[in-house]
KOLGU-4560 file (N, C-alpha, C; in nm, 3 decimals, padded with zeros to 5 digits):
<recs>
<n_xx: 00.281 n_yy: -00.619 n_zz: -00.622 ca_xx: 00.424 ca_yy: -00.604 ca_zz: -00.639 c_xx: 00.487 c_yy: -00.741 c_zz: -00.633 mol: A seq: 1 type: UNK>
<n_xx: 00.579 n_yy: -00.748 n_zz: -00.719 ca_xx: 00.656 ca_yy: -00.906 ca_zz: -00.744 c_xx: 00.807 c_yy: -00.892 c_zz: -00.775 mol: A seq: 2 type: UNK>
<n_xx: 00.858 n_yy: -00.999 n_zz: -00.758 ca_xx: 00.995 ca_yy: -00.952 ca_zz: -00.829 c_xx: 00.988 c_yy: -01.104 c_zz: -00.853 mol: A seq: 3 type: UNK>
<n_xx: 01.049 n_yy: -01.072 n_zz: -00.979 ca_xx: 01.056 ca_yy: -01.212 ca_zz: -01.073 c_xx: 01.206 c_yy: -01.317 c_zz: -01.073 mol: A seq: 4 type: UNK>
<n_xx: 01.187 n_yy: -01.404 n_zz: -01.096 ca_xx: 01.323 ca_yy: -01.475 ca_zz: -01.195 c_xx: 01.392 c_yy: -01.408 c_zz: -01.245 mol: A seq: 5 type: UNK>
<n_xx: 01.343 n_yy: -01.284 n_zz: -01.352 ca_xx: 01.483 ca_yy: -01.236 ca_zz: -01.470 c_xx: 01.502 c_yy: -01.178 c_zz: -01.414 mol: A seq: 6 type: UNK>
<n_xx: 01.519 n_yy: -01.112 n_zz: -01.301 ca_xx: 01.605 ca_yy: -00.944 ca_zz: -01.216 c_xx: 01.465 c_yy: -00.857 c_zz: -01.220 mol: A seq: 7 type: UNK>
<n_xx: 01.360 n_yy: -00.829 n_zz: -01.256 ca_xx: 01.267 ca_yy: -00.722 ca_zz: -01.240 c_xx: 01.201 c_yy: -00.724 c_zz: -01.146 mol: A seq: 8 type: UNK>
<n_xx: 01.173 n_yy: -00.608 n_zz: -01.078 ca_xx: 01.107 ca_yy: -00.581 ca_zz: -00.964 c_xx: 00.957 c_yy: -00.517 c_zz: -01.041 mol: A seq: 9 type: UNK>
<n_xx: 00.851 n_yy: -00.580 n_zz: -01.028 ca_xx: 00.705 ca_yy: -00.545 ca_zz: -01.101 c_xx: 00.623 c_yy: -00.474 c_zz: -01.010 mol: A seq: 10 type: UNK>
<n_xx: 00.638 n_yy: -00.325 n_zz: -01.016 ca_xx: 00.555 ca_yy: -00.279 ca_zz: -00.909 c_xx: 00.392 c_yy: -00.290 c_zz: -00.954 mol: A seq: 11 type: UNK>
<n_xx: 00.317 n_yy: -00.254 n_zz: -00.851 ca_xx: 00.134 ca_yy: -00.225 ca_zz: -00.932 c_xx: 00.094 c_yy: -00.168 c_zz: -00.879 mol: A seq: 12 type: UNK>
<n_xx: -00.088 n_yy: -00.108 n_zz: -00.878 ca_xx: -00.151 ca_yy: -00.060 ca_zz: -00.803 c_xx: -00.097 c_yy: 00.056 c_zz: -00.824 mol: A seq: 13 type: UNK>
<n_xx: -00.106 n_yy: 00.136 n_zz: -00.679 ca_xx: -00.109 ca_yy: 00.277 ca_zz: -00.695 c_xx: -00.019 c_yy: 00.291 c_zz: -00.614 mol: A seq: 14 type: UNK>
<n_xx: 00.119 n_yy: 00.377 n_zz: -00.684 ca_xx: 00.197 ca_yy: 00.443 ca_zz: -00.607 c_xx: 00.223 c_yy: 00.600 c_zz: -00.558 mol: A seq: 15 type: UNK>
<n_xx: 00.197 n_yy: 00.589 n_zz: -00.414 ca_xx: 00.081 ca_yy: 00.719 ca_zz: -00.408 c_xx: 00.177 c_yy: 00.741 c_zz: -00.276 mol: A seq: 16 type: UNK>
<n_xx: 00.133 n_yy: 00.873 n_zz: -00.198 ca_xx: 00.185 ca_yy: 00.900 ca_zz: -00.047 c_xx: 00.093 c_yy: 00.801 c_zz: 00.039 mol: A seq: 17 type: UNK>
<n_xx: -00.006 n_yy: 00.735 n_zz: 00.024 ca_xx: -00.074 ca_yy: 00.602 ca_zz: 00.094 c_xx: -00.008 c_yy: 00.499 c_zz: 00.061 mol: A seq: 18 type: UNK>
<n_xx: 00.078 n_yy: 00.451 n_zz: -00.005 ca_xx: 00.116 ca_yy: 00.310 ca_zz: -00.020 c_xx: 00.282 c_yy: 00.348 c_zz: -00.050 mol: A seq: 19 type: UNK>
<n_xx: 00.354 n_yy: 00.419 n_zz: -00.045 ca_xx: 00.501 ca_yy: 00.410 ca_zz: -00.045 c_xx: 00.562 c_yy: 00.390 c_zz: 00.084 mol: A seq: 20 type: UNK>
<n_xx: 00.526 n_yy: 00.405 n_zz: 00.172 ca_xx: 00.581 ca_yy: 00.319 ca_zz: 00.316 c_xx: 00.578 c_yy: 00.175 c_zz: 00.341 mol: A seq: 21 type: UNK>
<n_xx: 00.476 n_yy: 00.113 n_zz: 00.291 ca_xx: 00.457 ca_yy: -00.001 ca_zz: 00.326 c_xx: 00.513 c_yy: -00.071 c_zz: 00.223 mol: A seq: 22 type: UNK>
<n_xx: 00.564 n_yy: -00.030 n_zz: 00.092 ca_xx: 00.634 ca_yy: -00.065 ca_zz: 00.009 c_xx: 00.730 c_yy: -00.075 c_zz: -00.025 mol: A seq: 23 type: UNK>
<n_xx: 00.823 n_yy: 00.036 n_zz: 00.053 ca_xx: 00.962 ca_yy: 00.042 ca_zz: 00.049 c_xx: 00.981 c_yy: -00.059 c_zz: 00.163 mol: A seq: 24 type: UNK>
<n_xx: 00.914 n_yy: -00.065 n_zz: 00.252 ca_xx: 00.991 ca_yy: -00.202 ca_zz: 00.341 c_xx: 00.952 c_yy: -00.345 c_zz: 00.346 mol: A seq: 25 type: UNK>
<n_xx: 00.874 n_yy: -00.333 n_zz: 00.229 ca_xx: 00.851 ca_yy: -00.471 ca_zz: 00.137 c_xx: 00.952 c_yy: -00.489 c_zz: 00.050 mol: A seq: 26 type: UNK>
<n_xx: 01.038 n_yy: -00.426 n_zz: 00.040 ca_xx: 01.099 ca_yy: -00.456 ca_zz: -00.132 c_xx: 01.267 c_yy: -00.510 c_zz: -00.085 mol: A seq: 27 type: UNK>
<n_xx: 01.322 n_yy: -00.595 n_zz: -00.134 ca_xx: 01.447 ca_yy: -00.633 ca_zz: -00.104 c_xx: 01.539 c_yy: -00.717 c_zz: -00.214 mol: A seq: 28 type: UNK>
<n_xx: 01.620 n_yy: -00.741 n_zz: -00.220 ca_xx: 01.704 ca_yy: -00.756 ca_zz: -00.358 c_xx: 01.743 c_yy: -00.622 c_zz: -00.440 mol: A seq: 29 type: UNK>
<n_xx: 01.821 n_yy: -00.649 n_zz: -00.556 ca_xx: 01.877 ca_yy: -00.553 ca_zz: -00.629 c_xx: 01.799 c_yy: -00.605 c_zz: -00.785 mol: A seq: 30 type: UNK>
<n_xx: 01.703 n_yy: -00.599 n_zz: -00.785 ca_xx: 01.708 ca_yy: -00.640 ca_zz: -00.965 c_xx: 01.722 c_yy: -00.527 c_zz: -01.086 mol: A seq: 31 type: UNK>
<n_xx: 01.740 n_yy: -00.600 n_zz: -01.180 ca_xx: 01.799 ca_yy: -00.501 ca_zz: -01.315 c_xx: 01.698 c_yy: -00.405 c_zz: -01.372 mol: A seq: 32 type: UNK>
<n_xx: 01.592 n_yy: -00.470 n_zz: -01.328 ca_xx: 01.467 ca_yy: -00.396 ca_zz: -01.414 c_xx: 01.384 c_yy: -00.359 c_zz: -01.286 mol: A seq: 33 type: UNK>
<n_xx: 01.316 n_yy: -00.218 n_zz: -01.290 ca_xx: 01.208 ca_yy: -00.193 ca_zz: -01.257 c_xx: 01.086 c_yy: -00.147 c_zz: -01.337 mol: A seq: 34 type: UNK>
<n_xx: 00.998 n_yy: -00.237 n_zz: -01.332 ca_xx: 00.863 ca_yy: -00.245 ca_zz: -01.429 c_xx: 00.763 c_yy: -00.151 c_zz: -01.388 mol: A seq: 35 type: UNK>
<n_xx: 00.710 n_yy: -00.053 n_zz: -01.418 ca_xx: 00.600 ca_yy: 00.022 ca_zz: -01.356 c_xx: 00.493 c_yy: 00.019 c_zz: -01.465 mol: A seq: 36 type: UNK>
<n_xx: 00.493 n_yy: -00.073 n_zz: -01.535 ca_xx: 00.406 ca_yy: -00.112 ca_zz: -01.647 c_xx: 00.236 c_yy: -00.142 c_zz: -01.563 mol: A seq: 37 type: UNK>
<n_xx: 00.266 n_yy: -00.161 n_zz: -01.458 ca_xx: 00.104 ca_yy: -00.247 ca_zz: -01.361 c_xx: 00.034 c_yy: -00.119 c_zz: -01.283 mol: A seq: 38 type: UNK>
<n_xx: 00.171 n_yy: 00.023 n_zz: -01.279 ca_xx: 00.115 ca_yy: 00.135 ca_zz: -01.215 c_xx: -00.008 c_yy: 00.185 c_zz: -01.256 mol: A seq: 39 type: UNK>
<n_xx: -00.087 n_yy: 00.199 n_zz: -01.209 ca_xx: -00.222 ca_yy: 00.287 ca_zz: -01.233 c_xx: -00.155 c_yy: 00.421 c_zz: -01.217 mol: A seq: 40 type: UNK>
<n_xx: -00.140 n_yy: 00.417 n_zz: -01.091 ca_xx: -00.152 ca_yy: 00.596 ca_zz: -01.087 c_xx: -00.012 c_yy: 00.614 c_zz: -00.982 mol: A seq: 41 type: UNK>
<n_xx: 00.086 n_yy: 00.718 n_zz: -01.033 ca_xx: 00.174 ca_yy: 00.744 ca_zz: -00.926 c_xx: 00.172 c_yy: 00.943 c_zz: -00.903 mol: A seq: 42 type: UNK>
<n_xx: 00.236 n_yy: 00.959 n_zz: -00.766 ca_xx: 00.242 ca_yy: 01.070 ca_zz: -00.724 c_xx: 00.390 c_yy: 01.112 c_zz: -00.642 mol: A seq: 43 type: UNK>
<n_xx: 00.375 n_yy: 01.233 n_zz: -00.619 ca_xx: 00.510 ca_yy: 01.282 ca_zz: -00.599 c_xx: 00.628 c_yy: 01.179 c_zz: -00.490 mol: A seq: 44 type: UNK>
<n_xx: 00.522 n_yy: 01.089 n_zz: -00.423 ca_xx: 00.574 ca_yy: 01.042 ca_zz: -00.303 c_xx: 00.642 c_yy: 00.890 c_zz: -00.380 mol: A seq: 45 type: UNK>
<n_xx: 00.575 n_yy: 00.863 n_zz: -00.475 ca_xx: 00.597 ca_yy: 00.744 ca_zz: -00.593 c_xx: 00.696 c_yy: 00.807 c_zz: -00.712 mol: A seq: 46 type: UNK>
<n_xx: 00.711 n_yy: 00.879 n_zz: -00.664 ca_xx: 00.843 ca_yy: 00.938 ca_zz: -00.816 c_xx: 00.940 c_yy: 00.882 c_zz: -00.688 mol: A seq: 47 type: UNK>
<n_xx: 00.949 n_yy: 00.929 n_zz: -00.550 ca_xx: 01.069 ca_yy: 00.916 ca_zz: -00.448 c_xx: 01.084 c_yy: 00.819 c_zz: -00.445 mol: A seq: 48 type: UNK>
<n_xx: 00.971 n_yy: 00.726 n_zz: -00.443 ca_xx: 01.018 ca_yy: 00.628 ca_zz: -00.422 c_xx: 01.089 c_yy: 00.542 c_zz: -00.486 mol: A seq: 49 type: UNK>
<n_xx: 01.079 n_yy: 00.554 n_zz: -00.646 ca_xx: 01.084 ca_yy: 00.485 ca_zz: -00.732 c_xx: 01.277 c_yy: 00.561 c_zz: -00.792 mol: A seq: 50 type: UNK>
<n_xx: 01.250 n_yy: 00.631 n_zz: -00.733 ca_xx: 01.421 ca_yy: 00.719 ca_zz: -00.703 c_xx: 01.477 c_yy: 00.680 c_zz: -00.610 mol: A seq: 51 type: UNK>
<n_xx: 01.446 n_yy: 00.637 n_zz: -00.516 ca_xx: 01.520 ca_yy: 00.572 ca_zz: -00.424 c_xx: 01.559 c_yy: 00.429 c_zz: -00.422 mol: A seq: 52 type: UNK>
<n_xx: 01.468 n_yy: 00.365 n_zz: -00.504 ca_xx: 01.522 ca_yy: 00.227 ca_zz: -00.586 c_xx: 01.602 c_yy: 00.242 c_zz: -00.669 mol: A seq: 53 type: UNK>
<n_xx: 01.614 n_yy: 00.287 n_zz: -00.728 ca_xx: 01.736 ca_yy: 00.308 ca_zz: -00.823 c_xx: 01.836 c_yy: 00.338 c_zz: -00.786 mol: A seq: 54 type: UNK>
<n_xx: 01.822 n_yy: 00.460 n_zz: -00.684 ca_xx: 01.944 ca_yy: 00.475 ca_zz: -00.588 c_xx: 02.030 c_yy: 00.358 c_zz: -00.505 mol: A seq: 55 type: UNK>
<n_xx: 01.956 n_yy: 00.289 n_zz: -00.495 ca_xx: 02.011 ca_yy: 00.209 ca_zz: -00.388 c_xx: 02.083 c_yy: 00.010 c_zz: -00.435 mol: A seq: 56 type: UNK>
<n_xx: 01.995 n_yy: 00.068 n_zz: -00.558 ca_xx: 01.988 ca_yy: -00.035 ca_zz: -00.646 c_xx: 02.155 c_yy: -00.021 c_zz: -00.705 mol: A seq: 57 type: UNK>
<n_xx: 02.186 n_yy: 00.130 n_zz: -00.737 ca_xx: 02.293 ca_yy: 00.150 ca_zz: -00.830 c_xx: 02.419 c_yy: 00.164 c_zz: -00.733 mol: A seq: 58 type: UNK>
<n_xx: 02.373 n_yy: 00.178 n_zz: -00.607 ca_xx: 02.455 ca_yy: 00.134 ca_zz: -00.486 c_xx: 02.482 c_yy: 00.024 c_zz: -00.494 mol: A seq: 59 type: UNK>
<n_xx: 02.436 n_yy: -00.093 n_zz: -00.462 ca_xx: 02.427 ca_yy: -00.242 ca_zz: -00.444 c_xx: 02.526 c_yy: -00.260 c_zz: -00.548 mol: A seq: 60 type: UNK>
<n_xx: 02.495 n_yy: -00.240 n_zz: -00.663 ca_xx: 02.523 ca_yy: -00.341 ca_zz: -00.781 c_xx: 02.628 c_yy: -00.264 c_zz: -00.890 mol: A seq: 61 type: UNK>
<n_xx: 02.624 n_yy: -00.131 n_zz: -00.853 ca_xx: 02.752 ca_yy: -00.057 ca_zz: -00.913 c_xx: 02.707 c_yy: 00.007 c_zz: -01.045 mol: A seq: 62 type: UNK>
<n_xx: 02.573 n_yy: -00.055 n_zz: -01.135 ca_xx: 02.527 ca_yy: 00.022 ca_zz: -01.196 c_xx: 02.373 c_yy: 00.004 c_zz: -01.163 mol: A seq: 63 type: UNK>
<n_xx: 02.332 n_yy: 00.123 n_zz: -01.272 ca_xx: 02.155 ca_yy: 00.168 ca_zz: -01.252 c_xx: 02.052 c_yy: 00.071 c_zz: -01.333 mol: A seq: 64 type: UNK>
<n_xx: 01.936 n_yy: 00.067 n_zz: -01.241 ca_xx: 01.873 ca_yy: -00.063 ca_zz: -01.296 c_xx: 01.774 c_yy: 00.033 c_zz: -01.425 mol: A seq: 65 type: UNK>
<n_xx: 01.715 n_yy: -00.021 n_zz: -01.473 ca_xx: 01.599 ca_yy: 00.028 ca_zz: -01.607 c_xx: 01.529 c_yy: 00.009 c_zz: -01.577 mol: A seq: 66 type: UNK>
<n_xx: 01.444 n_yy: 00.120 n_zz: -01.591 ca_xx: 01.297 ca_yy: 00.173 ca_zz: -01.557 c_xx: 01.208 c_yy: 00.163 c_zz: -01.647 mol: A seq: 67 type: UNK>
<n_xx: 01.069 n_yy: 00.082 n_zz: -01.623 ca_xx: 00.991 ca_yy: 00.112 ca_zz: -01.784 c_xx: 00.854 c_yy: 00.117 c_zz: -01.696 mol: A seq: 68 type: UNK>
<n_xx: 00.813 n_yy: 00.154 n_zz: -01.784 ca_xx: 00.691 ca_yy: 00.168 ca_zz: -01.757 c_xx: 00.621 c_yy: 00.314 c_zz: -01.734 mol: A seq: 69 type: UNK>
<n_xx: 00.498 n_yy: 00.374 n_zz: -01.762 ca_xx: 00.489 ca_yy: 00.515 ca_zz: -01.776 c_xx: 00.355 c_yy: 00.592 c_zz: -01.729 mol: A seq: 70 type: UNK>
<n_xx: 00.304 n_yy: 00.494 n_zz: -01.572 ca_xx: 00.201 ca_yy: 00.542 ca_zz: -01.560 c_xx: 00.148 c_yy: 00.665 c_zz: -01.551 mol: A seq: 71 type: UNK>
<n_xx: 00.028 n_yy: 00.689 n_zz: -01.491 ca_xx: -00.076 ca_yy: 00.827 ca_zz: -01.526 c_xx: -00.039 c_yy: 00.916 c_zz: -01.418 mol: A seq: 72 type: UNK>
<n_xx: 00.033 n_yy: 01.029 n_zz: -01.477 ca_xx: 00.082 ca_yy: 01.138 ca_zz: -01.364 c_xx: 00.290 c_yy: 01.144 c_zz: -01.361 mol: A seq: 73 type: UNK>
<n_xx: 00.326 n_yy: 01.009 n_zz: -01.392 ca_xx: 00.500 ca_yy: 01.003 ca_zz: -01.409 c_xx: 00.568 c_yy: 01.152 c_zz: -01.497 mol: A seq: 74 type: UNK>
<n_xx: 00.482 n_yy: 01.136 n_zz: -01.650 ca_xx: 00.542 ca_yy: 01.237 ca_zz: -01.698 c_xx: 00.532 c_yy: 01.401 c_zz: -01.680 mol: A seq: 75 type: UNK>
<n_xx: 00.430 n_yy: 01.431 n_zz: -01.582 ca_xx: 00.437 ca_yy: 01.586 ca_zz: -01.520 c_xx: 00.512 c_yy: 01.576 c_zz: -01.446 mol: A seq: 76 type: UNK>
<n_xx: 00.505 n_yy: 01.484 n_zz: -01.297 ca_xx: 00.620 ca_yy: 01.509 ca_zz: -01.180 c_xx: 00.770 c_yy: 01.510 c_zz: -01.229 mol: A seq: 77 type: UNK>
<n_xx: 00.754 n_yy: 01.392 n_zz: -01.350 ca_xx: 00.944 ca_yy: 01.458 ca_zz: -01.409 c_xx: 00.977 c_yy: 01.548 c_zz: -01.468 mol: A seq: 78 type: UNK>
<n_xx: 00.845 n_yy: 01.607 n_zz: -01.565 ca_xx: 00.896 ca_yy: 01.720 ca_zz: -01.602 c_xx: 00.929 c_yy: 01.865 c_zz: -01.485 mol: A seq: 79 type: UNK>
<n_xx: 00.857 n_yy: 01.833 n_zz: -01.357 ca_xx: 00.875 ca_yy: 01.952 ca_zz: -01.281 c_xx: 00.958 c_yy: 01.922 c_zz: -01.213 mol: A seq: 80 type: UNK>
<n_xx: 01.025 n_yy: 01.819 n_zz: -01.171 ca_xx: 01.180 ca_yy: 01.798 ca_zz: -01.114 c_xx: 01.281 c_yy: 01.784 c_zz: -01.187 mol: A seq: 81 type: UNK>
<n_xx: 01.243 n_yy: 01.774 n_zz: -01.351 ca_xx: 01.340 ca_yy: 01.830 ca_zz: -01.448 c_xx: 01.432 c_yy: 01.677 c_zz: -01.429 mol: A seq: 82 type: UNK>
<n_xx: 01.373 n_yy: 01.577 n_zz: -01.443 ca_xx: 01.447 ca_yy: 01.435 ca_zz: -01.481 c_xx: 01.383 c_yy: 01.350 c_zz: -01.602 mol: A seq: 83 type: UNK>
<n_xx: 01.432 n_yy: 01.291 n_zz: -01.606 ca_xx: 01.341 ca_yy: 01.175 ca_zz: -01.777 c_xx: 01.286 c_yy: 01.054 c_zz: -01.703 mol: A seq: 84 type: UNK>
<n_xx: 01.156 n_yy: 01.061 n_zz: -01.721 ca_xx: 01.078 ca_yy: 00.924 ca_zz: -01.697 c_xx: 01.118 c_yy: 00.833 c_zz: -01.665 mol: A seq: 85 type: UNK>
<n_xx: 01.240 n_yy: 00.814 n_zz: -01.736 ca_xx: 01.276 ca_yy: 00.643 ca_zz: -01.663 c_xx: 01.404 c_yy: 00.649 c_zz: -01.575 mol: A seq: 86 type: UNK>
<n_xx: 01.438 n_yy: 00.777 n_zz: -01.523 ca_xx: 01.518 ca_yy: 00.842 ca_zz: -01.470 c_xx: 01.689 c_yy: 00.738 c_zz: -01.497 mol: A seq: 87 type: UNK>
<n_xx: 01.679 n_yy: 00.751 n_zz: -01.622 ca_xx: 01.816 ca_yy: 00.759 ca_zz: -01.673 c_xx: 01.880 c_yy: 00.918 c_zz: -01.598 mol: A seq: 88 type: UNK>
<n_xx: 01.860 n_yy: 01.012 n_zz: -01.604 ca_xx: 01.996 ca_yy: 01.134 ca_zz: -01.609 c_xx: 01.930 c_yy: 01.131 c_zz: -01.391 mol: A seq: 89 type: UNK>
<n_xx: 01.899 n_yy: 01.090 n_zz: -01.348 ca_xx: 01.871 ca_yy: 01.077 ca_zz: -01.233 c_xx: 02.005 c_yy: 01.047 c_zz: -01.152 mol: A seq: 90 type: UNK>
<n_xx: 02.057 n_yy: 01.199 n_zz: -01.053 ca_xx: 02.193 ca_yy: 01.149 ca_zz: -00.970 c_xx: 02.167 c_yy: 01.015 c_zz: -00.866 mol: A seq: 91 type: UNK>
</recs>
């Protein structure tokens, strides 16, 4: 996990219910982009989390940052919480 120069926060590895604790209190700043391009594999506990960056993100900064990236498992958990991948329609 990195966060760069241009505003993106580059997550990697596996975002899983084993590694979203120790990650959310690694992460600090507001950047524009969140990259999940490096994700291997995410799970229900990595959709939250990755919702709760945005959340907090669109707190901070008044609008919502952009999401890319589309690892293995993203597009079932959104379709069963009924949001879009890069959680644009995400309250």
């Amino acid at each position: 996990m990195s966060s760069d120069t241009d505003g993106t926060l580059a997550l990697s590895g596996q975002l899983t219910l084993d590694t979203v604790a120790e990650r959310l209190g690694s992460i600090s700043g507001h950047p524009d982009t969140i990259d999940l391009s490096a994700v291997e594999r995410i799970d229900t506990a990595g959709v939250a989390l990755v919702a709760e960056l945005v959340s907090r993100i669109e707190r901070a900064q008044g609008k919502r940052p952009e999401v890319r990236g589309n690892p293995e498992g993203l597009d079932a958990l959104c379709r069963a919480y009924r949001i879009e991948a890069d959680f644009t329609d995400f309250p």
